[in-house]
N, C-alpha and C positions, 0 to 999 in steps of 0.2 A: 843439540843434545836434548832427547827428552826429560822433562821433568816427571815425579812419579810421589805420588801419594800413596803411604803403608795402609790399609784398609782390610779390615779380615784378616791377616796376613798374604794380602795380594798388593804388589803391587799396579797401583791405579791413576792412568795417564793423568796428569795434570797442567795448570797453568798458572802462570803470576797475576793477579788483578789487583787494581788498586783496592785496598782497605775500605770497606763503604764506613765502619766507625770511624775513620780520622780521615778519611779524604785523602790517606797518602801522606798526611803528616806525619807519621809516626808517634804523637803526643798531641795530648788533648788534656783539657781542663772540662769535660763529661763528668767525671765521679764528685764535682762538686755539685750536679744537680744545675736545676734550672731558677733562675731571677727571674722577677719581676722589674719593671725598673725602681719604685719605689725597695725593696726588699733588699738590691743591690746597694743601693745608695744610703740604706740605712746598716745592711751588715761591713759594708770595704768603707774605710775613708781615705780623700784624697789621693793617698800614695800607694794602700791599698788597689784601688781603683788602676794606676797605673801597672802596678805592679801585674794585676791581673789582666790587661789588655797585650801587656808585651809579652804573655807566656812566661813569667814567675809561677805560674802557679800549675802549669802544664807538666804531665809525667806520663811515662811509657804510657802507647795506648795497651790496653790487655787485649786486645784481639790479634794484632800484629805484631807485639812484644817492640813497638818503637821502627820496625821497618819498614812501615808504608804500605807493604803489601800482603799478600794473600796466598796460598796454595789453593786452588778450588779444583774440584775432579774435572775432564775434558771430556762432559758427558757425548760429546763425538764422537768419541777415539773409545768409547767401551766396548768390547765382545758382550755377551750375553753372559756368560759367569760373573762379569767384573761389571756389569748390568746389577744382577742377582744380590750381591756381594755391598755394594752400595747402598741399593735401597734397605737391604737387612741393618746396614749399618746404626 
């Protein structure tokens, strides 16, 4: 069964890909930004620290709303309208 992304209002062949923000995990700990190791170790303590290695602190990724994956267009499979349609997007 094809899959079909709403685009324009056309529908536009597509496919599943994994998530490149979460790798396919569906959650990530991203929106807290990036550590240093000192930075980490002075903002988490000890259990902190754990807490955030085992994904406590992990929530929906917002690109794939937590499903791992992706709808992306099947620039293959487009006619020239839905070509057109696309790039306008």
């Amino acid at each position: 069964m094809p899959n079909y992304k709403r685009i324009g209002g056309m529908n536009i062949p597509a496919h599943w890909e994994i998530c490149s923000c979460c790798n396919g995990e569906g959650k990530s700990s991203a929106y807290l930004g990036a550590y240093s190791r000192e930075e980490f170790d002075e903002s988490f303590d000890y259990e902190e620290q754990e807490a955030y290695f085992n994904g406590d602190y992990d929530r929906a990724c917002d690109t794939c709303k937590g499903s791992g994956k992706v709808l992306e267009v099947n620039y293959a499979q487009l006619n020239p309208k839905q070509t057109k349609a696309v790039d306008s997007y």
